[in-house]
SEVEX-450791 format. One record per atom (N, C-alpha, C): x, y, z. Coordinates in nm, 2 decimals. Example, Ala and Ser with C-alpha at 12.3 -4.5 7.8 and 13.67 -1.06 7.14 Angstrom:
c1 / c2 / c3
1.32 / -0.57 / 0.78
1.23 / -0.45 / 0.78
1.32 / -0.33 / 0.78
1.28 / -0.22 / 0.71
1.37 / -0.11 / 0.71
1.29 / 0.00 / 0.79
This chain:
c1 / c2 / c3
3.43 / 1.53 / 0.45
3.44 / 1.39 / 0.48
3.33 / 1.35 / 0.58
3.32 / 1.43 / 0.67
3.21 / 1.43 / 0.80
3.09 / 1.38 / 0.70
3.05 / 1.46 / 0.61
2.94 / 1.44 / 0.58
2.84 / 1.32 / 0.58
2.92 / 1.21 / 0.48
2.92 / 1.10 / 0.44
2.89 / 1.02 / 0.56
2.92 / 1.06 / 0.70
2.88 / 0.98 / 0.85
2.76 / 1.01 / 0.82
2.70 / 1.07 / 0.79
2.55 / 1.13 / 0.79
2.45 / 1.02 / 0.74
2.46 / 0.97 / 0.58
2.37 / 0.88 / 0.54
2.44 / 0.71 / 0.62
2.56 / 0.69 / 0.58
2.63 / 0.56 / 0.68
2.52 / 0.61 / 0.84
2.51 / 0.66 / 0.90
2.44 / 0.65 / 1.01
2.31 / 0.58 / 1.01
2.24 / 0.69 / 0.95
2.13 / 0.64 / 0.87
2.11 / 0.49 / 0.85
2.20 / 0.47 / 0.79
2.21 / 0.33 / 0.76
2.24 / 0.22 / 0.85
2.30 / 0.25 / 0.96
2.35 / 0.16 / 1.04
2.25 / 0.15 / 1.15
2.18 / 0.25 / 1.19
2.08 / 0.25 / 1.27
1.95 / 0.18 / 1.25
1.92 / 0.23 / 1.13
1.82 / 0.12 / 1.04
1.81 / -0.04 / 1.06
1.94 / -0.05 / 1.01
1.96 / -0.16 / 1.02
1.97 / -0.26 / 1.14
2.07 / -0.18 / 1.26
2.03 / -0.26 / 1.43
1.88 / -0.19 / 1.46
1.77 / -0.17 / 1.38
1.61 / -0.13 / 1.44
1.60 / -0.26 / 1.39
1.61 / -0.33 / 1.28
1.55 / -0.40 / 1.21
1.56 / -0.54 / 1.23
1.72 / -0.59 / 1.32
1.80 / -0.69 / 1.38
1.70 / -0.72 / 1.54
1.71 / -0.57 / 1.61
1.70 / -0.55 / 1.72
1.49 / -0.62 / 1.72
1.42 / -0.55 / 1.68
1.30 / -0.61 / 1.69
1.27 / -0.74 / 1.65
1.34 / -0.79 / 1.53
1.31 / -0.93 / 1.52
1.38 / -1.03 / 1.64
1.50 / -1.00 / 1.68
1.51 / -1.04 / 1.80
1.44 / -1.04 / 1.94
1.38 / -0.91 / 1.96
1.31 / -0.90 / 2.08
1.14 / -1.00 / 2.05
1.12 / -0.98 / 1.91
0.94 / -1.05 / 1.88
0.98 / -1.22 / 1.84
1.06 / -1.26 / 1.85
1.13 / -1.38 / 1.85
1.13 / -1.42 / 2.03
1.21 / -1.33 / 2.06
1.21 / -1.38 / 2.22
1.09 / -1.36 / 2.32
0.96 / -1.29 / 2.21
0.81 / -1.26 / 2.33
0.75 / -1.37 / 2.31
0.79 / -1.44 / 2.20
0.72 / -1.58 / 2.17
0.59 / -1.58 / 2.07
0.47 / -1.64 / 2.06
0.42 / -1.64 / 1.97
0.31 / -1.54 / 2.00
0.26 / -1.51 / 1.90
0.13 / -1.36 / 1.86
0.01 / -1.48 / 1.95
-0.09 / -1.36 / 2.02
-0.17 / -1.47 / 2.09
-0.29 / -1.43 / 2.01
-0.39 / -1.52 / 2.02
-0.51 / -1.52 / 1.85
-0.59 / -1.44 / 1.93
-0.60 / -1.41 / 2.04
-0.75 / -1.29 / 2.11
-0.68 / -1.16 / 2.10
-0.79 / -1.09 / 2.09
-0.73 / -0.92 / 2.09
-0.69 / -0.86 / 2.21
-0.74 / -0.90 / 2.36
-0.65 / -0.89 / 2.45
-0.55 / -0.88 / 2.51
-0.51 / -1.10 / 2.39
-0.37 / -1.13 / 2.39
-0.27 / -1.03 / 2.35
-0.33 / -1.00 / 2.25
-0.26 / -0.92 / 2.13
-0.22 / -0.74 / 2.13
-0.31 / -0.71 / 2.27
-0.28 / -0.60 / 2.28
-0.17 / -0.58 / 2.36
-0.18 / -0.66 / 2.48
-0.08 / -0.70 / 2.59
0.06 / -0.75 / 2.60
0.07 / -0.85 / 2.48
0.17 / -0.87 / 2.36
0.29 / -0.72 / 2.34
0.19 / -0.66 / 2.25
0.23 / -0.53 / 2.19
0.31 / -0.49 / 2.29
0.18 / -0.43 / 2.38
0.22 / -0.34 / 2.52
0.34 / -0.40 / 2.58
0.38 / -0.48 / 2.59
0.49 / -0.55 / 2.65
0.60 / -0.52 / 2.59
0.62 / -0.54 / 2.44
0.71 / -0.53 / 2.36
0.78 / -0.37 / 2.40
0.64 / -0.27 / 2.37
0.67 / -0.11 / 2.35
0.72 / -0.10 / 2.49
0.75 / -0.15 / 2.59
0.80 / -0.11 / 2.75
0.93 / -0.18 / 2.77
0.96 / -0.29 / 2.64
1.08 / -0.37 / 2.64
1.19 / -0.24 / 2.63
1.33 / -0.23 / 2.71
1.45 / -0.17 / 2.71
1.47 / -0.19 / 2.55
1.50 / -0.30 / 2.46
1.58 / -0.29 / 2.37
1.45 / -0.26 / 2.29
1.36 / -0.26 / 2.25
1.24 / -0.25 / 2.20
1.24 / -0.04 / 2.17
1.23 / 0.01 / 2.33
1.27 / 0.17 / 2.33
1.41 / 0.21 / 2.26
1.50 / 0.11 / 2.27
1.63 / 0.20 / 2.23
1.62 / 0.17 / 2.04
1.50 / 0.07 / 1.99
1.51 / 0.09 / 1.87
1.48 / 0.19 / 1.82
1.35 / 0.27 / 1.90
1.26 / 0.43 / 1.91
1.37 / 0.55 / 1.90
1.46 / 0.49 / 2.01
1.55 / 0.60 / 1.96
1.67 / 0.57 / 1.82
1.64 / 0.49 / 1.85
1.77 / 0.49 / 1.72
1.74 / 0.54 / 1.56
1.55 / 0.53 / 1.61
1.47 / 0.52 / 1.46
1.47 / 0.69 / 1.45
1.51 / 0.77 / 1.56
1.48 / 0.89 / 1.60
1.66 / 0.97 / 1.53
1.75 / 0.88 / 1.56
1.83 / 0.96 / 1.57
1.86 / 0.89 / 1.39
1.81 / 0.78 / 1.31
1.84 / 0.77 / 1.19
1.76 / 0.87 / 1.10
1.66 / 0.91 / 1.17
1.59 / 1.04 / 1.09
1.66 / 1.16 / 1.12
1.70 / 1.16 / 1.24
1.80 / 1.28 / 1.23
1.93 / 1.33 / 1.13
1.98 / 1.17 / 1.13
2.09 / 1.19 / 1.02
2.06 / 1.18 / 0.92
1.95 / 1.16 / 0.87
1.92 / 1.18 / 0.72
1.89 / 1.31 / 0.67
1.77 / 1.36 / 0.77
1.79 / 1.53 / 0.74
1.89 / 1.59 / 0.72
2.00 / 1.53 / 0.81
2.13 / 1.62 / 0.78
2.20 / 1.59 / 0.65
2.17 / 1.42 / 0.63
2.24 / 1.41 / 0.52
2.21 / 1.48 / 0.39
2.06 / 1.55 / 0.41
1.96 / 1.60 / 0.29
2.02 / 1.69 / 0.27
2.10 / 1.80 / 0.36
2.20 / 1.91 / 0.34
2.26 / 1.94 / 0.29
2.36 / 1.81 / 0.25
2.49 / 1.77 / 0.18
2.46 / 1.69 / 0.02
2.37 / 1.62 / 0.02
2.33 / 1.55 / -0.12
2.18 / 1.54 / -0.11
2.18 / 1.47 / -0.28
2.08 / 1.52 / -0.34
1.98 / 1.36 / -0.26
1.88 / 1.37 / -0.29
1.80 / 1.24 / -0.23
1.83 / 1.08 / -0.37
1.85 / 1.16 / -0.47
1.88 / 1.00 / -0.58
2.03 / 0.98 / -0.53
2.12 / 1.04 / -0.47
2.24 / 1.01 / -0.47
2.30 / 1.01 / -0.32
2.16 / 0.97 / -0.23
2.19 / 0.96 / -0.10
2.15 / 0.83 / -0.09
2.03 / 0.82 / -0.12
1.92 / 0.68 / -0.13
1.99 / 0.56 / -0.16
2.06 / 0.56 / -0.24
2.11 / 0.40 / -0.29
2.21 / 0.36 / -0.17
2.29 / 0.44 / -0.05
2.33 / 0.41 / 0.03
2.22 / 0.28 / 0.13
2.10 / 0.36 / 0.12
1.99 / 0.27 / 0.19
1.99 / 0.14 / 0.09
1.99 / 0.11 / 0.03
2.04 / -0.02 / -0.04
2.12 / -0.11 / 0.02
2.21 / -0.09 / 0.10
2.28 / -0.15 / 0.18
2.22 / -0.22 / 0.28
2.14 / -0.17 / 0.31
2.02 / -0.27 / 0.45
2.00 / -0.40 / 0.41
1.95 / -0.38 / 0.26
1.95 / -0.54 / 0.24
2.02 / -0.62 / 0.27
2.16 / -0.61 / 0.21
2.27 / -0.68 / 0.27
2.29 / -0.71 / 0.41
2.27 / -0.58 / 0.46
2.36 / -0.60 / 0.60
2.19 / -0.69 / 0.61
2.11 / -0.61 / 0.67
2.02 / -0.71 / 0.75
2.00 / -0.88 / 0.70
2.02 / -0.91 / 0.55
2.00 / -1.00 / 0.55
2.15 / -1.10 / 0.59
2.28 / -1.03 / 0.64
2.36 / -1.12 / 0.67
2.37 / -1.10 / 0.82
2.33 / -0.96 / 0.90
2.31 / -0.97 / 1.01
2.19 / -1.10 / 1.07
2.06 / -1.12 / 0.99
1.98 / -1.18 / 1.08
2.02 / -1.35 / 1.06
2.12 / -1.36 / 0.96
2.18 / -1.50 / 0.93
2.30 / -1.56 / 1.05
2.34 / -1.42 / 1.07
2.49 / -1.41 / 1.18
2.43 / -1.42 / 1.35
2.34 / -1.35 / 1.31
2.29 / -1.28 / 1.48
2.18 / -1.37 / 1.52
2.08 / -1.39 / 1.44
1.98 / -1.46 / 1.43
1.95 / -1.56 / 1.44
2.04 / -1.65 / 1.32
1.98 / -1.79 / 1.27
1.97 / -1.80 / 1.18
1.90 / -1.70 / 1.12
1.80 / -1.74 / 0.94
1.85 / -1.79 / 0.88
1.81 / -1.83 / 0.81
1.89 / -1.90 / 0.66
1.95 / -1.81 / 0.58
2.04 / -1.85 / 0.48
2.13 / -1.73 / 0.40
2.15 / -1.84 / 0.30
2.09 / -1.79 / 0.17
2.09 / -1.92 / 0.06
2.13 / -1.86 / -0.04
2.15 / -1.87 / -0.12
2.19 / -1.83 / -0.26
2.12 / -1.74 / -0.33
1.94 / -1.77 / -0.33
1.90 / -1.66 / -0.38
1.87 / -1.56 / -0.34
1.89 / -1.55 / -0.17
1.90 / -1.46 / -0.13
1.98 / -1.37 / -0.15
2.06 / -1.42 / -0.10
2.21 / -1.36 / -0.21
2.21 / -1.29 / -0.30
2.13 / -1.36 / -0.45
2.11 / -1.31 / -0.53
2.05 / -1.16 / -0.57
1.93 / -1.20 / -0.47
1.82 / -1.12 / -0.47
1.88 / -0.98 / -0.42
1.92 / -1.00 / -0.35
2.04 / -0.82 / -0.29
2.12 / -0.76 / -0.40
2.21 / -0.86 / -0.43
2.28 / -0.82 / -0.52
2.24 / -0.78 / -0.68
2.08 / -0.84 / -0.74
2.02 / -0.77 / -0.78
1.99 / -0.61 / -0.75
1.91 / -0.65 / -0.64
1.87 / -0.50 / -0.57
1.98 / -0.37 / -0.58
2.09 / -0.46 / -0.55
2.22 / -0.35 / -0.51
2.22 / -0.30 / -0.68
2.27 / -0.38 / -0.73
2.32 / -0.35 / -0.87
2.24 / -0.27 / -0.94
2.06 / -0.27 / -0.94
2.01 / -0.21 / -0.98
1.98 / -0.04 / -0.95
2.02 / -0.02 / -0.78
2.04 / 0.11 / -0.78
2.14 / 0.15 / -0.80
2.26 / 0.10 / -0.80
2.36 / 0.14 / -0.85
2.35 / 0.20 / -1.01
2.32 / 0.10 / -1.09
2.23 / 0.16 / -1.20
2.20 / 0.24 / -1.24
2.10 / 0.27 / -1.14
1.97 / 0.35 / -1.12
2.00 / 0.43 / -1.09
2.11 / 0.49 / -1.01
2.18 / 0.60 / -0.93
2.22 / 0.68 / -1.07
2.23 / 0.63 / -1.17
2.36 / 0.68 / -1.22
2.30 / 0.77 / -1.28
């Protein structure tokens, strides 16, 4: 049963990397148009606390996938990662702001359905 924490990890980590940056490059404000701007920009982000703990999280969702590689095959691990769409697209609707419309909606649940599919 353990196992199965393995790609779910994977997956959950991914997904607050993916929540977490758009939140922090949301709150740096806008991309500045000189390359100076734009390095310093960066640099700021990469020294941001939540910005590093997405480094680790990206660190420790590669971890669990190696592990998960142990236990199952990669076509029948992978479609778990199909789930990001969802979540992130209802996390950045919940947490965020964004919009959450119908075809978006749609559009996942295409995605979903098609590896599900695809999986088989």
């Amino acid at each position: 049963m353990t196992r199965y924490l393995y790609p779910v990890a994977t997956l959950l980590l991914t997904v607050y990397g993916q929540l977490v940056v758009k939140w922090q490059v949301d709150r740096a404000g806008a991309l500045p148009a000189d390359l100076g701007g734009k390095v310093a920009f960066v640099g700021q982000l990469l020294v941001n606390p939540w910005v590093i703990s997405v480094f680790v999280a990206a660190f420790l969702a590669a971890t669990s996938w190696m592990l998960a590689m142990t236990h199952f095959s990669l076509s029948d691990a992978y479609p778990v990662m199909a789930l990001s769409f969802g979540l992130v697209l209802f996390g950045s609707a919940l947490w965020l702001g964004e919009s959450l419309t119908w075809t978006k909606i749609a559009g996942v649940a295409i995605i979903a359905v098609g590896l599900v599919v695809g999986s088989r």
